[in-house]
C-alpha positions in Angstrom: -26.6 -1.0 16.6 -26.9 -4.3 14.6 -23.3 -4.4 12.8 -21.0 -5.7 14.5 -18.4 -3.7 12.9 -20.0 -1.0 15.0 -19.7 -2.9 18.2 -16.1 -3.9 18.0 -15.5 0.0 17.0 -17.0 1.7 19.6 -15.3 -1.0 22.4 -12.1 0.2 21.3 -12.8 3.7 21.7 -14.1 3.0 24.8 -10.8 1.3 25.8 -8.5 3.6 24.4 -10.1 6.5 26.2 -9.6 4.5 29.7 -6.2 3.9 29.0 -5.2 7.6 28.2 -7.2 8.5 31.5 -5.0 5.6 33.6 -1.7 6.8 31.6 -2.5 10.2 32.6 -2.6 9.6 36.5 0.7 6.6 36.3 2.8 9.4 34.4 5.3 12.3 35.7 5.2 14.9 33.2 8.5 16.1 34.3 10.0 12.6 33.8 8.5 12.1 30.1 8.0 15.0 28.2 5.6 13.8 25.5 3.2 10.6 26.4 1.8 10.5 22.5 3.6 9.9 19.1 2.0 9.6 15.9 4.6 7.1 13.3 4.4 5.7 9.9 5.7 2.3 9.4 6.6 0.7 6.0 7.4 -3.2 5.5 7.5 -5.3 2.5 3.8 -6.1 2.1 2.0 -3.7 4.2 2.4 0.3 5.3 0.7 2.0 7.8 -0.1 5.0 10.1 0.2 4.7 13.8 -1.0 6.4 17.0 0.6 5.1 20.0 0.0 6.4 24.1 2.7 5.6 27.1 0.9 3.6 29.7 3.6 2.8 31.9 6.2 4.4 32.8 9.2 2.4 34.9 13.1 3.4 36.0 14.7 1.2 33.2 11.6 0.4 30.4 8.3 1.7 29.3 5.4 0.7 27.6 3.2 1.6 25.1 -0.6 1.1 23.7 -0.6 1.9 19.8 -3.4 1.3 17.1 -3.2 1.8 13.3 -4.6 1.7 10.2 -3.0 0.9 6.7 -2.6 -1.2 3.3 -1.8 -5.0 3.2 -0.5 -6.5 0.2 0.5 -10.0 -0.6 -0.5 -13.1 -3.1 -3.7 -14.1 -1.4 -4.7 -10.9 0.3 -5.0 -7.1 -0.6 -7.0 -4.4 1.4 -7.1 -2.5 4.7 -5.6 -3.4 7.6 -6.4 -2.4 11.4 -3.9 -3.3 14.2 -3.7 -2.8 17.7 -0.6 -3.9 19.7 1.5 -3.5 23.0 4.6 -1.8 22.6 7.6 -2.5 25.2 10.9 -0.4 25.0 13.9 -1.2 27.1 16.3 1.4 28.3 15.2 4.7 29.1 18.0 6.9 27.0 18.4 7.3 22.8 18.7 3.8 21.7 15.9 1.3 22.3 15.2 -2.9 21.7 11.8 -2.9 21.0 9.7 -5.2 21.4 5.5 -5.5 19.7 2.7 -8.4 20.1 -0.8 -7.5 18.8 -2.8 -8.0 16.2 -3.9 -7.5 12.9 -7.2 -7.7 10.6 -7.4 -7.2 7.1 -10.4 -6.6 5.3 -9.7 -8.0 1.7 -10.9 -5.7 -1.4 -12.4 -8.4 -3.5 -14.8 -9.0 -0.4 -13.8 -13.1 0.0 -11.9 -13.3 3.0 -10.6 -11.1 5.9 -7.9 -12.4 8.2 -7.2 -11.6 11.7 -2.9 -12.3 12.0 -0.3 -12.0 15.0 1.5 -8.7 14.6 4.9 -9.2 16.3 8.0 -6.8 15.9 11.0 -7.0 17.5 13.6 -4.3 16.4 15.3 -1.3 17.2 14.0 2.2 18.3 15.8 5.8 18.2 13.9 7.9 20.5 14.9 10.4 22.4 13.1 10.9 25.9 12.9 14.5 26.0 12.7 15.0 21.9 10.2 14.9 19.5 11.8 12.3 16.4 11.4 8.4 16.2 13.3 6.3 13.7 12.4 2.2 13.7 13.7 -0.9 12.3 13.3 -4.0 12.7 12.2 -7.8 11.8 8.1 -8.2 11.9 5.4 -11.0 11.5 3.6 -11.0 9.1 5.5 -8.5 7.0 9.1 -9.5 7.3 11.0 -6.5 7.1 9.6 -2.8 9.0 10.4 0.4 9.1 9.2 4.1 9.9 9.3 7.4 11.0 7.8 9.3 13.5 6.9 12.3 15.9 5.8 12.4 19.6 3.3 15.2 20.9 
């Protein structure tokens, strides 16, 4: 396993798989119906597609793990883009602040530079505890404006 590439893929499989198994044991089923959503987020420079996993699960908030993959966009960059971030939601009914700080790294096309960037959001949330549809807006960094849609499983 000489690429690094490799390395740094694996590690995060490896750490996504203990998280699921910790969120498994933190979480009542009959408090939170579905612990997984799968969303699609559109800004002005970038869109992308989004798995995210409750980890932690308290009387007034919860939080989530979510990692992604998608298209960047802008004057000095263009190619994929790989995030992973912390997701915090406040309130535990339909209407959410939410609140994301991660990261981001684009691979650029032409092959000159890649970029690792701050991926903060901080926005609004529809989601439903017991239901299945997510709807998101909000202000992000680097991509200004964000948006998407989504389901929980």
């Amino acid at each position: 396993m000489k690429n690094p590439k490799s390395k740094v893929l694996i590690t995060c499989l490896i750490w996504l798989s203990a998280i699921n198994l910790m969120a498994r044991e933190n979480n009542n089923p009959s408090e939170f119906k579905y612990l997984n959503s799968f969303n699609s987020y559109v800004g002005l420079i970038e869109f992308s597609f989004n798995y995210e996993r409750n980890i932690i699960l308290s009387q007034k908030s919860y939080s989530n793990i979510k990692a992604g993959y998608g298209y960047w966009t802008n004057l000095q960059l263009e190619g994929k883009c790989y995030e992973i971030a912390f997701v915090h939601l406040i309130g535990r009914k339909n209407s959410h602040p939410e609140l994301n700080l991660g990261i981001k790294y684009i691979v650029d096309n032409a092959g000159k530079e890649n970029a690792i960037l701050p991926d903060i959001f901080a926005g609004y949330r529809y989601e439903n505890p017991e239901g299945r549809f997510i709807f998101r807006i909000g202000l992000a960094f680097p991509s200004i404006f964000n948006m998407g849609i989504g389901f929980k499983f």
